[in-house]
Structures are given as C-alpha cells and as structure tokens.
C-alpha positions, 0 to 999 in steps of 0.5 A, spaced: 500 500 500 502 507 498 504 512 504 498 516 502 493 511 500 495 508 507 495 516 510 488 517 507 485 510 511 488 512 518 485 519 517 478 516 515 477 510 520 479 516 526 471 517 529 470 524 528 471 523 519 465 525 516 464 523 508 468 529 504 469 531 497 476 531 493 477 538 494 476 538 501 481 532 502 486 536 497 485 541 502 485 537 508 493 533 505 495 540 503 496 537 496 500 542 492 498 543 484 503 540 481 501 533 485 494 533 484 492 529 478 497 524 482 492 525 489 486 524 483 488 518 481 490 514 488 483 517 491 480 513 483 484 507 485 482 506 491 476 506 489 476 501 484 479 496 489 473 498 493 477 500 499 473 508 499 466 508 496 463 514 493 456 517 495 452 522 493 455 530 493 462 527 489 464 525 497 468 520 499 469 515 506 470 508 507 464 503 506 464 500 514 463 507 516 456 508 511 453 501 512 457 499 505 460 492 504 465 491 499 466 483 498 465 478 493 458 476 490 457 468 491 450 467 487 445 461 488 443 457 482 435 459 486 436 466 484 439 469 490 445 471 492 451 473 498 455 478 499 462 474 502 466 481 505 474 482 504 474 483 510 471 477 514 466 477 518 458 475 516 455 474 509 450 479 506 443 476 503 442 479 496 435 478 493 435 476 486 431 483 484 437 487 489 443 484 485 443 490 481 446 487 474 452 483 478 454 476 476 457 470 481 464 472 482 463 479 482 467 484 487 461 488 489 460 494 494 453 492 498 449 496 502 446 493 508 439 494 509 436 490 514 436 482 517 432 476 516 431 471 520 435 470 525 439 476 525 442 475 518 444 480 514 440 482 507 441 488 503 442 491 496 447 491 491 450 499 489 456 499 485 460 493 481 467 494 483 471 489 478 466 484 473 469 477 475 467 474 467 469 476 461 468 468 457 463 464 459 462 457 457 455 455 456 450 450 452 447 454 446 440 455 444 436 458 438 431 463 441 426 466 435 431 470 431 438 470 435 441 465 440 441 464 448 447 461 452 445 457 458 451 458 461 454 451 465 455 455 471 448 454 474 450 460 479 452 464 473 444 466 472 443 470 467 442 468 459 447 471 454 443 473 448 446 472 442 445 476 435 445 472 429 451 476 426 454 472 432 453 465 433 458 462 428 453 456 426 453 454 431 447 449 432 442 447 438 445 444 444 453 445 442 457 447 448 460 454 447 464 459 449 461 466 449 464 473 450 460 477 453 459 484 450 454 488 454 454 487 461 446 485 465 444 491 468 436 492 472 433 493 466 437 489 460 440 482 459 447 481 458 449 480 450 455 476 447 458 473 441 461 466 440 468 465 440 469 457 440 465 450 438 467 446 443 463 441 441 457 436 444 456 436 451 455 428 452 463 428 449 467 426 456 473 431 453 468 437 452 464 436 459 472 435 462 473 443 458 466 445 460 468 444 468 475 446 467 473 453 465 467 454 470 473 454 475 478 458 472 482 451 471 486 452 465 487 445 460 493 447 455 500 449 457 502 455 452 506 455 447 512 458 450 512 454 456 511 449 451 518 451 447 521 451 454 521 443 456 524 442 449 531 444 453 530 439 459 534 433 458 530 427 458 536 424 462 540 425 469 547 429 465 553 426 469 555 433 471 548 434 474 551 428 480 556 431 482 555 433 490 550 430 491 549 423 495 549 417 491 544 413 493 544 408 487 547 403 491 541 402 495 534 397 495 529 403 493 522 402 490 515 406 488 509 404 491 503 407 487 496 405 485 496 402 479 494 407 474 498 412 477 504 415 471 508 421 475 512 417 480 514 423 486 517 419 492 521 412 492 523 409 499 529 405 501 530 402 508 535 399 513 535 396 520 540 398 525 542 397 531 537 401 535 532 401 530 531 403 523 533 408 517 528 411 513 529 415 507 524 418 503 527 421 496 522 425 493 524 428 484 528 433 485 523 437 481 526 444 483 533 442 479 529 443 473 523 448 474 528 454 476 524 460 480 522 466 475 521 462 468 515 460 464 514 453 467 514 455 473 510 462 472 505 457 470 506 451 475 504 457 480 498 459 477 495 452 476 499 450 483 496 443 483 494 438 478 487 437 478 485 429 478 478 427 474 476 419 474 478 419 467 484 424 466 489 427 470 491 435 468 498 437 470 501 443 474 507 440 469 509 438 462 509 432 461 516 432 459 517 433 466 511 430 471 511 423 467 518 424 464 525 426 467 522 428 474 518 421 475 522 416 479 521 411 474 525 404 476 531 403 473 533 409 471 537 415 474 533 421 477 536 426 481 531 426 488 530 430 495 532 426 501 530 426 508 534 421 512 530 419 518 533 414 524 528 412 529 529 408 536 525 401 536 519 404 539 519 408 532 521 415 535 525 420 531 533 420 533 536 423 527 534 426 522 539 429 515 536 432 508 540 432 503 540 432 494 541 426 491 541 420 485 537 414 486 536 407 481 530 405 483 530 397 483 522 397 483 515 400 481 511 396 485 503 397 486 500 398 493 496 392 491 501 387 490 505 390 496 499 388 499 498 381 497 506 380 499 505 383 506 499 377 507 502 373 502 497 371 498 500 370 492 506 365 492 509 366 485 509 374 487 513 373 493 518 368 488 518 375 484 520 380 489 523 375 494 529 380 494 525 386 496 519 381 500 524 383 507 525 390 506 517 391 505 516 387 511 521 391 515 518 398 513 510 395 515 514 394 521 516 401 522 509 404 518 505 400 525 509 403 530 508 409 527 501 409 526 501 407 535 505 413 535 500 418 531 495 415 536 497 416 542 499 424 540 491 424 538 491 424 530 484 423 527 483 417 523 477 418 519 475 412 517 470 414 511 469 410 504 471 414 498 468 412 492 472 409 485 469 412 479 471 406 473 471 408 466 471 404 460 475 406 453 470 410 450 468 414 457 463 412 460 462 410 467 462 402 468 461 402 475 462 405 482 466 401 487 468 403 493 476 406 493 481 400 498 486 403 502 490 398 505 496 395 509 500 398 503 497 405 502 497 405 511 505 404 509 506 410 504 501 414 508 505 413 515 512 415 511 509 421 508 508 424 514 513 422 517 517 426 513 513 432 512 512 432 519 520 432 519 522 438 513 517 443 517 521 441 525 527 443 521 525 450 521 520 451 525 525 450 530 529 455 526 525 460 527 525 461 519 520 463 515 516 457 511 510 455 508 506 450 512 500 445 512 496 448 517 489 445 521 487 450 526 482 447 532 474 447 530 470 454 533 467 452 540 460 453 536 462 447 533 465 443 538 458 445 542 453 441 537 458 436 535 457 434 544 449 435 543 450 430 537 453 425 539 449 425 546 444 422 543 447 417 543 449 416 549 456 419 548 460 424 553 464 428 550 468 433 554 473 438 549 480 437 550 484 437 544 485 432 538 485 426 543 477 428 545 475 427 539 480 421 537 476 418 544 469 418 541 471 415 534 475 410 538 468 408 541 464 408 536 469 403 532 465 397 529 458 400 531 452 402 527 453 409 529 461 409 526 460 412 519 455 417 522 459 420 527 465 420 522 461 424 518 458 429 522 465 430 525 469 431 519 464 437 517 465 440 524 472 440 522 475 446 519 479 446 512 486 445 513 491 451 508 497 454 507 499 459 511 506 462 513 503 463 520 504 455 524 499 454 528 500 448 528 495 440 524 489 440 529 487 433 526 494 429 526 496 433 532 502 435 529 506 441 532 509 443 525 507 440 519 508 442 511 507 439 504 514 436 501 513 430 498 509 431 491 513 437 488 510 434 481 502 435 483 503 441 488 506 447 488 508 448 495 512 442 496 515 446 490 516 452 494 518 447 501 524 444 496 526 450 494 527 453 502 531 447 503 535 447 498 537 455 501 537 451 509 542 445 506 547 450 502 547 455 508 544 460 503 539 462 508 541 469 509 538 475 512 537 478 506 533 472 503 529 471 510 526 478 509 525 477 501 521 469 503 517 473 509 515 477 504 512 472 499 510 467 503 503 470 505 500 471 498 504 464 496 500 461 502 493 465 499 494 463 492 496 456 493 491 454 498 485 458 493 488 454 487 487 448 492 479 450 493 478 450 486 481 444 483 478 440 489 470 444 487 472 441 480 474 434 482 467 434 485 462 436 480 466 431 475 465 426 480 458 429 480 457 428 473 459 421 472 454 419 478 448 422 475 450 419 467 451 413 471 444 413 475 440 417 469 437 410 466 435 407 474 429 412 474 423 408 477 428 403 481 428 404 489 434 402 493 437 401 500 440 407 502 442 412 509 441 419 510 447 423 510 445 430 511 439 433 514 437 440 511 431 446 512 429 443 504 431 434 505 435 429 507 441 427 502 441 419 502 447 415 500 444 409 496 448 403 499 450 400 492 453 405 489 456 411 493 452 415 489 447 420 493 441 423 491 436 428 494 429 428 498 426 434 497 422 436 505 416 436 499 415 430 498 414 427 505 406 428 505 404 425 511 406 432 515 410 438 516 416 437 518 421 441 522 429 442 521 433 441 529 440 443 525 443 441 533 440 434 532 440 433 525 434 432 524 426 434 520 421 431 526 414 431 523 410 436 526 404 432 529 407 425 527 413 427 532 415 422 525 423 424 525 428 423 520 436 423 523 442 424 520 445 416 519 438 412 518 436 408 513 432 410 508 429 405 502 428 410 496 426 411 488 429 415 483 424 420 480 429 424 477 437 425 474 438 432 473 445 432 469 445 438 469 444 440 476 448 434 478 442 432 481 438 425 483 432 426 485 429 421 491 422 420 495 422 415 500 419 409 496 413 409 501 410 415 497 412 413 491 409 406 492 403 410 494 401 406 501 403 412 505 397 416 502 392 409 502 395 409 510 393 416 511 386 415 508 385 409 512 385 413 518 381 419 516 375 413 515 
C-alpha cells in the first residue's frame, strides 16, 4: 500500500471523519498543484479496489463507516445471492431483484439494509467494483431470431443473448464459449458473441473443458512454456551428480496405485542397531523448474494438478511430471532426501536432508505390496523375494508409527471414498468403493513422517516457511458436535485432538461409526497454507508442511526450494526478509488454487454419478441419510456411493421441522423424525445432469401406501 493511500485510511477510520469531497481532502493533505492529478488518481484507485466508496455530493469515506460492504458476490443457482466481505466477518443476503446487474464472482460494494431471520444480514447491491467474467462457457440455444447461452455455471444466472451476426453456426445444444459484450444491468440482459465450438456436451473431453473453465482451471500449457521443456534433458547429465549423495547403491522402490504415471517419492530402508533408517527421496523437481521462468510462472498459477476419474491435468509438462522428474525404476533421477533414524519404539533420533541420485530397483503397486505383506500370492513373493524383507521391515516401522500418531491424538477418519471406473470410450462402468490398505497405511505413515520432519527443521529455526496448517474447530462447533453425539449416549468433554480421537475410538465397529465420522469431519475446519504455524489440529502435529509431491503441488515446490537455501547455508538475512515477504500471498494463492481444483474434482465426480444413475429412474434402493437440511435429507444409496436428494416436499404425511443441533426434520404432529445416519429405502424420480442432481422420495410415497395409510385413518 502507498504512504498516502495508507495516510488517507488512518485519517478516515479516526471517529470524528465525516464523508468529504476531493477538494476538501486536497485541502485537508495540503496537496500542492503540481501533485494533484497524482492525489486524483490514488483517491480513483482506491476506489476501484473498493477500499473508499463514493456517495452522493462527489464525497468520499470508507464503506464500514456508511453501512457499505465491499466483498465478493457468491450467487445461488435459486436466484439469490451473498455478499462474502474482504474483510471477514458475516455474509450479506442479496435478493435476486437487489443484485443490481452483478454476476457470481463479482467484487461488489453492498449496502446493508436490514436482517432476516435470525439476525442475518440482507441488503442491496450499489456499485460493481471489478466484473469477475469476461468468457463464459455455456450450452447454446436458438431463441426466435438470435441465440441464448445457458451458461454451465448454474450460479452464473443470467442468459447471454446472442445476435445472429454472432453465433458462428453454431447449432442447438453445442457447448460454447461466449464473450460477453454488454454487461446485465436492472433493466437489460447481458449480450455476447461466440468465440469457440467446443463441441457436444455428452463428449467426456468437452464436459472435462466445460468444468475446467467454470473454475478458472486452465487445460493447455502455452506455447512458450511449451518451447521451454524442449531444453530439459530427458536424462540425469553426469555433471548434474556431482555433490550430491549417491544413493544408487541402495534397495529403493515406488509404491503407487496402479494407474498412477508421475512417480514423486521412492523409499529405501535399513535396520540398525537401535532401530531403523528411513529415507524418503522425493524428484528433485526444483533442479529443473528454476524460480522466475515460464514453467514455473505457470506451475504457480495452476499450483496443483487437478485429478478427474478419467484424466489427470498437470501443474507440469509432461516432459517433466511423467518424464525426467518421475522416479521411474531403473533409471537415474536426481531426488530430495530426508534421512530419518528412529529408536525401536519408532521415535525420531536423527534426522539429515540432503540432494541426491537414486536407481530405483522397483515400481511396485500398493496392491501387490499388499498381497506380499499377507502373502497371498506365492509366485509374487518368488518375484520380489529380494525386496519381500525390506517391505516387511518398513510395515514394521509404518505400525509403530501409526501407535505413535495415536497416542499424540491424530484423527483417523475412517470414511469410504468412492472409485469412479471408466471404460475406453468414457463412460462410467461402475462405482466401487476406493481400498486403502496395509500398503497405502505404509506410504501414508512415511509421508508424514517426513513432512512432519522438513517443517521441525525450521520451525525450530525460527525461519520463515510455508506450512500445512489445521487450526482447532470454533467452540460453536465443538458445542453441537457434544449435543450430537449425546444422543447417543456419548460424553464428550473438549480437550484437544485426543477428545475427539476418544469418541471415534468408541464408536469403532458400531452402527453409529460412519455417522459420527461424518458429522465430525464437517465440524472440522479446512486445513491451508499459511506462513503463520499454528500448528495440524487433526494429526496433532506441532509443525507440519507439504514436501513430498513437488510434481502435483506447488508448495512442496516452494518447501524444496527453502531447503535447498537451509542445506547450502544460503539462508541469509537478506533472503529471510525477501521469503517473509512472499510467503503470505504464496500461502493465499496456493491454498485458493487448492479450493478450486478440489470444487472441480467434485462436480466431475458429480457428473459421472448422475450419467451413471440417469437410466435407474423408477428403481428404489437401500440407502442412509447423510445430511439433514431446512429443504431434505441427502441419502447415500448403499450400492453405489452415489447420493441423491429428498426434497422436505415430498414427505406428505406432515410438516416437518429442521433441529440443525440434532440433525434432524421431526414431523410436526407425527413427532415422525428423520436423523442424520438412518436408513432410508428410496426411488429415483429424477437425474438432473445438469444440476448434478438425483432426485429421491422415500419409496413409501412413491409406492403410494403412505397416502392409502393416511386415508385409512381419516375413515
């Protein structure tokens, strides 16, 4: 912020400031002639950022001061809106006829007007600040004499009308992309022209594009970034080994999934005298994507790879994600390593982080490693009998670790995640439940290890560094988390991670075991980036951070780098001051670009569900309830992990009242009540592919015998 933007916000946040015109601040300031024009335009930017708001009479205060929020507009595909503010704090509900011609994604200045129920606030919108889409991605539909874009953006809400002059043939039902060239206003519709065909909307690569754009995700790699792979080596150079630690020697291996092609961590270990050596060689990806240059402007601006159930969207080229950076076996690669020692109690003793050159000896699956751990298959254990001892020795460690983790109070979800399976051409073959067994358990342990390790090194420093923070859920949470779980007869008394850990132990194996997962997760926050350590609320870790997929996120990119500064003795007060600096937007960006690839995995997955259910409308199927809302109940079906919604309207028998607290809709007369975690026998009325949405009743109205039992009573 500049000095005089900053001296011209002290002054307006002092109690007595009343609004003033542009004169009235030159004069105030004591702006002499030859700095006016300059004074203008500060006062001008300030304004277009929404940090000053001007009124009527030309004078200008801050929005906070006039009852003005400025935020961002978050629409709702029902019409509606809420303003989010910059500066925290409450939303504001915005009603369709107040939204003023501005758009979702819209930075805006609200006014707040009054309250709705239970104190919320609802207001207007008055003055666009910056318009958040230019390009929209839409379905086109021919309207009489011009053409209409159904943008795929529910929450966009507007039609962009589209003049004949500009549809470039486009024909009913094409997935387009428009730009808009007049904006919406209180009394006009917004208009645009077709800039790109992207085909039929049921092609697998268009609905991946469709959703790629609607969360700002890009799909293609510029040409420029490009040309600039062209002049990576696609092998180790002899020159590029020198000084570093020489690990070819050593028994390592990969341990993926099995379609997994970019290999980012390989794992070696030894048993000593008083425990064990584990070292975790993580690509080197820094070695090759040097700070400043076009891959890695663009690394930063995707930082993170974004994983749909048929494809992978890379943060990196493939010439470095699958090819140099990938820790294929039996080639050399140029790695990160962290060295690890550990008592036989699998507690950390040492610890060394060092460049390295490993060969890795295997590629192995988690499902094959499972299979050798159990020995289920003989010829696999003759195939891989040279490495059958090592895997036994780190599942050994992996367990010890695990104890360990739970005795310091690390939450362990134990929710089941579905696996999309898709056939050649696309389509959805069927919805599996996701195994994670003894082998993913083995990774997952090390990993943690490790990036518990990388972030201890500086915390312990007291240096600057990006960390994986988890911060505690609010009281307010914790509160109806307590008031949840006494319904079934569960004491919970706060008291950190372990408190939590507590009820999940005793629920294990019982009915209620998902259930309470469920609710728990959603009372926890959502853990980020930050350059502020406060610490991993869900691990119980005092220090965390990202260091071991530098080829899918940019943060462990960013961690390497700080190493590399720390093992080189490079981290000077100079580069401390720079990093200090950085860091906080770094943690901002990484951490929103995060959010958006997660939304995007979400709604792909979405989509896939509802394509796969579309031709089971009229069946029914045994499911549970997995939200209770003010409008329904969400249920899973049991068979496919797929979840549909009950709308509140459906159930005919009386009027039914939301108890958030309880997660419940209790029938008013009846006292009929529908809790989150029952069972629930369901039909299918209908698969919306384009909300995304499965529409259920309970398979009693549908049938009818819950109307027949009613009238029979009324006889």
């Amino acid at each position: 912020m500049e000095e005089s933007q900053k001296k011209i916000l002290d002054l307006m946040k002092e109690s007595a400031y009343k609004p003033m015109s542009f004169q009235e601040l030159v004069h105030l300031f004591d702006v002499k002639k030859d700095k006016r024009d300059r004074f203008k335009r500060v006062v001008k930017d300030m304004v277009s950022e929404g940090t000053l708001v001007k009124i009527r009479g030309g004078r200008y205060g801050l929005p906070s001061k006039m009852n003005l929020v400025t935020g961002e507009l978050i629409c709702h595909p029902d019409g509606f809106g809420f303003v989010r503010p910059e500066e925290g704090g409450e939303d504001i509900f915005i009603n369709q006829r107040r939204l003023a011609g501005a758009m979702h994604g819209d930075s805006v200045v609200a006014r707040v007007e009054g309250f709705k129920d239970r104190g919320k606030r609802e207001g207007k919108v008055i003055r666009i600040v910056k318009r958040a889409h230019k390009v929209i991605t839409g379905r086109f539909e021919r309207g009489k004499g011009f053409g209409v874009v159904v943008p795929s953006d529910e929450r966009i809400l507007e039609r962009i009308v589209i003049p004949p002059r500009e549809t470039r043939g486009a024909v009913e039902g094409t997935i387009v992309t428009v730009e808009i060239t007049r904006w919406p206003g209180p009394d006009t519709v917004p208009a645009g022209k077709i800039l790109e065909l992207l085909g039929d909307p049921d092609d697998p690569d268009v609905e991946a594009e469709v959703i790629l754009k609607k969360f700002g995700l890009p799909n293609r790699f510029p040409a420029a970034v490009v040309h600039e792979v062209k002049g990576i080596p696609t092998a180790v150079l002899e020159k590029e080994i020198e000084g570093r630690v020489d690990l070819r020697d050593k028994t390592t291996i990969t341990i993926d999934g099995e379609t997994a092609r970019d290999f980012d961590d390989a794992v070696s270990i030894d048993r000593t005298g008083h425990g064990y050596r584990l070292r975790v060689s993580i690509a080197d990806v820094s070695h090759y994507v040097k700070e400043g240059t076009g891959v890695d402007t663009e690394a930063y601006a995707r930082s993170t790879s974004v994983y749909f159930p048929d494809r992978c969207v890379p943060m990196l080229p493939e010439a470095l994600s699958n090819g140099i950076c990938s820790l294929n076996p039996d080639v050399e690669r140029l790695t990160m390593t962290a060295e690890l020692e550990f008592d036989s109690g699998g507690h950390v003793t040492k610890k060394r982080f060092y460049e390295s050159v490993i060969k890795s000896a295997e590629r192995m699956t988690y499902t094959n490693v499972k299979k050798l751990l159990h020995n289920e298959d003989p010829a696999l254990t003759i195939r891989y009998s040279g490495i059958l001892d090592d895997l036994r020795l780190m599942a050994e460690l992996a367990e010890k670790l695990t104890e360990g983790r739970k005795e310091a109070g690390s939450i362990d979800f134990d929710l089941p995640e579905p696996q999309i399976i898709i056939d050649i051409e696309g389509n959805v073959e069927d919805i599996v439940r996701s195994e994670r067994n003894v082998a993913h358990r083995l990774i997952e342990e090390f990993m943690l290890a490790v990036n518990k390790a990388v972030a201890e090194e500086f915390s312990h420093r007291d240096l600057p560094f990006l960390y994986r923070v988890h911060d505690e859920p609010d009281e307010e949470s914790v509160r109806d988390f307590a008031e949840f779980v006494a319904g079934f007869g569960l004491h919970f008394k706060p008291g950190g991670p372990k408190a939590f850990q507590k009820v999940l132990k005793s629920v294990e194996g019982k009915s209620e075991e998902r259930l309470v997962n469920h609710v728990l997760l959603r009372s926890m926050k959502q853990a980020v980036y930050s350059e502020e350590n406060v610490g991993h609320f869900g691990l119980a870790f005092k220090d965390y951070a990202h260091f071991t997929s530098p080829i899918r996120r940019y943060p462990d990119l960013i961690v390497h780098r700080l190493l590399k500064l720390l093992i080189h003795g490079k981290y000077t007060r100079e580069v401390r001051d720079r990093v200090e600096t950085l860091l906080p937007e770094m943690a901002g960006h990484t951490s929103a670009r995060e959010r958006k690839a997660m939304e995007a995995e979400r709604e792909i997955a979405d989509l896939k569900k509802c394509q796969f259910m579309r031709d089971k409308a009229g069946e029914s199927f045994e499911g549970f309830i997995t939200g209770v809302t003010s409008f329904g109940l969400f249920v899973e079906l049991k068979d496919y992990f797929v979840e549909g919604l009950i709308h509140v309207s459906t159930l005919l028998d009386d009027y039914y009242i939301f108890d958030g607290k309880r997660h419940a809709l209790t029938g008013e007369s009846t006292k009929r009540a529908f809790r989150l975690g029952d069972p629930a026998k369901v039909t299918i009325t209908k698969v919306d592919l384009e909300r995304r949405r499965i529409d259920l009743v309970l398979s009693e109205e549908f049938t009818g015998k819950a109307r027949q039992k009613r009238r029979g009573k009324k006889r």
